[in-house]
C-alpha positions as CSV (number, residue, x, y, z in Angstrom):
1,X,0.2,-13.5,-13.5
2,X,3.2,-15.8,-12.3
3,X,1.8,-17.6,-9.3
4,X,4.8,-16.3,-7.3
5,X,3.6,-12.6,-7.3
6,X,0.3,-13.9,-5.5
7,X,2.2,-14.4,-2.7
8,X,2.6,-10.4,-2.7
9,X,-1.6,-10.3,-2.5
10,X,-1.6,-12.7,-0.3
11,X,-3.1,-11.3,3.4
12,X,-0.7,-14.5,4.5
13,X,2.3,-13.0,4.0
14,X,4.1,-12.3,7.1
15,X,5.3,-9.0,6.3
16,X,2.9,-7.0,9.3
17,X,-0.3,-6.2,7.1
18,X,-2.6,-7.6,9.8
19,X,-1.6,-4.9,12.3
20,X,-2.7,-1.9,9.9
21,X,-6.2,-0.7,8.9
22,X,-5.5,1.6,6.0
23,X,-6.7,4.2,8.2
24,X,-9.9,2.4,8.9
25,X,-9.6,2.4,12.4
26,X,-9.9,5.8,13.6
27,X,-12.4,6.7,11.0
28,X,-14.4,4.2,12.4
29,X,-13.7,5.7,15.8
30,X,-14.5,8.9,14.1
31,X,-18.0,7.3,12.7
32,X,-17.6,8.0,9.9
33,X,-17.7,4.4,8.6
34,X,-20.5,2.5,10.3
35,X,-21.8,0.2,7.7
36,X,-20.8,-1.9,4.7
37,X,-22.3,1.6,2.5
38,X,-19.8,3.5,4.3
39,X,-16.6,1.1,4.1
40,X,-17.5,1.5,0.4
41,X,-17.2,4.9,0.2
42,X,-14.0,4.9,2.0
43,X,-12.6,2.1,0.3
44,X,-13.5,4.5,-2.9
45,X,-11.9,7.0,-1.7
46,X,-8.9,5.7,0.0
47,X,-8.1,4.0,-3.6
48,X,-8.4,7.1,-5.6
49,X,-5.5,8.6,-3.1
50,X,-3.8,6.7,-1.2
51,X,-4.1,3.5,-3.4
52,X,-2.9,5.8,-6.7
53,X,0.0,7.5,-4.7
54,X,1.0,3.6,-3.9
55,X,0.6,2.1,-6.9
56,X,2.6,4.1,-8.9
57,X,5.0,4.6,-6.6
58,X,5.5,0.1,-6.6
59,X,5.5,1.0,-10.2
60,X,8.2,2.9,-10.7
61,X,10.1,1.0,-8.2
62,X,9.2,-1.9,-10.2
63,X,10.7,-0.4,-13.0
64,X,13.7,0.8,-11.8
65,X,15.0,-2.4,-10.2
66,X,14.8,-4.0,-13.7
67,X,17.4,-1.5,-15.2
68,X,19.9,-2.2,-12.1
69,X,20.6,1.0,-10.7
70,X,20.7,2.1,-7.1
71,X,19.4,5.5,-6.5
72,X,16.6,4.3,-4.7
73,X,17.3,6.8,-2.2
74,X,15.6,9.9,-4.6
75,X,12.3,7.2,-5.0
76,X,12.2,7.1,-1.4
77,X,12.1,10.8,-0.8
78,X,9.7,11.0,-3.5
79,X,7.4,8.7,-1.3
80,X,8.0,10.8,1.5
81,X,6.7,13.5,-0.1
82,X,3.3,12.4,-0.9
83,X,3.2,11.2,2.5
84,X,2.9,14.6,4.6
85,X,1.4,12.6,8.0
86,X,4.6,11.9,10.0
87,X,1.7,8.8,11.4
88,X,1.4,7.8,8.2
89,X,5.2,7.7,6.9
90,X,6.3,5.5,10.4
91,X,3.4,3.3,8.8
92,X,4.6,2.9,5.6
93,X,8.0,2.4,6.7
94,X,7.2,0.0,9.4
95,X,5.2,-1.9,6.5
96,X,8.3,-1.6,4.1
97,X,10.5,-3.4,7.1
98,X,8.9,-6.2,7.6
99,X,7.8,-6.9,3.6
100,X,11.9,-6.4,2.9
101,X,12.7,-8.3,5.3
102,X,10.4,-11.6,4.0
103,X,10.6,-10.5,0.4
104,X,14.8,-11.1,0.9
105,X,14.1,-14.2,2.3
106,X,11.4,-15.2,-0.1
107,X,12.9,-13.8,-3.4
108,X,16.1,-13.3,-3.0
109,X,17.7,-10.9,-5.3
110,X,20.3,-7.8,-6.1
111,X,17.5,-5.0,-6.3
112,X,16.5,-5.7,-3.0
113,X,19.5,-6.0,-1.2
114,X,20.7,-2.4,-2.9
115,X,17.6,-1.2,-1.6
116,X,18.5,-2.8,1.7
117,X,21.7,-1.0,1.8
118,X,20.8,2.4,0.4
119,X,17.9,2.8,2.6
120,X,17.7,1.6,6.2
121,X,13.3,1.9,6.0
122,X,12.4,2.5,2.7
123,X,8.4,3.1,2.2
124,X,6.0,0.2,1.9
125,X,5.0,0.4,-1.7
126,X,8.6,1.0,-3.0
127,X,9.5,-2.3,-0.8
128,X,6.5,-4.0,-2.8
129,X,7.6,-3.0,-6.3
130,X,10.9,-4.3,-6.1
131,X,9.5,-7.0,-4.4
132,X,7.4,-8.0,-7.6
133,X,10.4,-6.9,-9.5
134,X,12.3,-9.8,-7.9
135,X,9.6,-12.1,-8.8
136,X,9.7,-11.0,-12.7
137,X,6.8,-8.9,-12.3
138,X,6.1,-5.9,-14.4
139,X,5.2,-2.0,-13.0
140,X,1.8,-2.9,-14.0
141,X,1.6,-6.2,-12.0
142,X,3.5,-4.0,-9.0
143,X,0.4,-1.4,-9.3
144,X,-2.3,-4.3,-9.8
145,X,-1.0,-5.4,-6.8
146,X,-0.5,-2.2,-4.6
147,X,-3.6,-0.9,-5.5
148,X,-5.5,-4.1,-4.7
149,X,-4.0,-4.3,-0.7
150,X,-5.3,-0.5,-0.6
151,X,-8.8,-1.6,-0.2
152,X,-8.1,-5.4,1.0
153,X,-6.2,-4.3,4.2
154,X,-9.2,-1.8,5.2
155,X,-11.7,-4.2,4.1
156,X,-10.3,-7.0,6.3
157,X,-10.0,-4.7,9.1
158,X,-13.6,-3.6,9.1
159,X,-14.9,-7.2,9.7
160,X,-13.2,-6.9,12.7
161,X,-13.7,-4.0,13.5
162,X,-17.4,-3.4,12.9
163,X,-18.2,-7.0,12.9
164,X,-19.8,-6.7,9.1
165,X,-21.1,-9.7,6.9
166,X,-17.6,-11.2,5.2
167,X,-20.2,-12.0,2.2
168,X,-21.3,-8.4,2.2
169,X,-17.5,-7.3,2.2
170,X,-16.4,-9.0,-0.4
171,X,-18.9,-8.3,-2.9
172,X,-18.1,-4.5,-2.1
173,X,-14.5,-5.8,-2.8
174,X,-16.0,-7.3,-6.2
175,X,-17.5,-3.9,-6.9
176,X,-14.4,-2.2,-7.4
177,X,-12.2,-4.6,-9.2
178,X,-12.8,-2.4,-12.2
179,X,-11.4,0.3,-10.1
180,X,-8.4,-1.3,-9.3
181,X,-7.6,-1.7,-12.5
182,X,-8.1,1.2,-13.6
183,X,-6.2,2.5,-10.6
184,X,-3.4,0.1,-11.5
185,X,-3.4,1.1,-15.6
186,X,-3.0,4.9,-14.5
187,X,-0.7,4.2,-12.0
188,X,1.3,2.0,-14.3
189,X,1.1,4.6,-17.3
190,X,3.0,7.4,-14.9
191,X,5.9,8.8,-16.4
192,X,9.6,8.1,-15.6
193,X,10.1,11.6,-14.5
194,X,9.5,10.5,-10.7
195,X,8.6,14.2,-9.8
196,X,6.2,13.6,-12.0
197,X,4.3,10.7,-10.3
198,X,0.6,11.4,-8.8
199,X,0.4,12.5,-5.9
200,X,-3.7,13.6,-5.4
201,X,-4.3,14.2,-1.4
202,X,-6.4,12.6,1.4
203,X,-6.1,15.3,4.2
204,X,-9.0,13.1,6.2
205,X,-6.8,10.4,6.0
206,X,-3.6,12.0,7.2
207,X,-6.1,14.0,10.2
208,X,-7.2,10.6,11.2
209,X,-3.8,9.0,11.5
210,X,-2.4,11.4,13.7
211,X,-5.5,11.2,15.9
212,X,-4.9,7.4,16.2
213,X,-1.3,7.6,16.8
214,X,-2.1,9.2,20.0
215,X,-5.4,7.2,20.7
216,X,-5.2,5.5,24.2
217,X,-6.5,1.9,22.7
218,X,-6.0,1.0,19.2
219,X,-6.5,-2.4,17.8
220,X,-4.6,-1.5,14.6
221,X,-1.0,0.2,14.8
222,X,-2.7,2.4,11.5
């Protein structure tokens, strides 16, 4: 992978990661993720969802910014629509703002500035996939990617959060490589048709994001 799209994996970044859980906040406010066995099993789930909807959503993105055209304004209403939480699509395009706007600083290039003009907040993972796009990245490196910060984001967060064992964390993270890539082959293997695209559900996930966007003290905006 060209050194250039780590920076995309990179929690460094300053493109706003560090203010969202995944939706780990308020499922730890919830209880229903207490220990490192229980991040796991959201971090499981959340990439089998979530992470799949993401990833080949960068994908095609990723894809489509190689050819040169514009419509990037159908893409985006296709993310919309796997994104039925009204909380979870001002997080997504709060995370797409801030990634375009230190993507187009960091690789500057025609795909993003289309998508710039076309839409005024386009969706986080569409952001990313041009993103990698404009690094020479291919749809599969754009899902590898996406479908890696589904489980890094929330995983980071719950060492705050929860205070767990970084050590203990990360060998969860270890634990599901395989799944990211397998996450990141199916999500890369999605057909052109973007109606098409997965789009599996996470109902839990969009109950607890509207309960945290109306939570009196959060220490994560998702």
């Amino acid at each position: 992978m060209d050194a250039r799209l780590l920076l995309l994996a990179d929690s460094r970044l300053p493109a706003g990661g560090h203010a969202h859980s995944g939706g780990l906040e308020p499922a730890v406010t919830a209880g229903a993720v207490t220990d490192v066995a229980g991040l796991a099993d959201f971090l499981r789930g959340r990439l089998a969802t979530s992470g799949l909807v993401a990833a080949a959503l960068a994908a095609a993105a990723c894809a489509h910014a190689h050819t040169g055209d514009q419509a990037w304004e159908r893409l985006d209403a296709e993310a919309d629509a796997r994104t039925p939480s009204p909380a979870q699509r001002q997080a997504s395009r709060a995370q797409g703002r801030s990634l375009l706007r230190a993507a187009r600083t960091t690789w500057p290039h025609p795909a993003l500035e289309a998508l710039a003009t076309a839409v005024r907040e386009p969706h986080h993972p569409i952001v990313l996939g041009v993103s990698a796009a404009a690094g020479n990245g291919t749809p599969h490196q754009a899902a590898t990617i996406t479908a890696y910060g589904a489980i890094t984001g929330p995983a980071s967060a719950a060492v705050r959060l929860l205070g767990l064992d970084p050590l203990a964390v990360h060998r969860t993270l270890a634990d599901l490589a395989s799944g990211v890539d397998r996450i990141a082959t199916e999500a890369a293997a999605a057909p052109d048709d973007w109606a098409a695209l997965p789009a599996p559900s996470a109902p839990i996930l969009d109950l607890y994001a509207e309960l945290h966007m109306s939570a009196d003290l959060r220490h994560f905006e998702s």
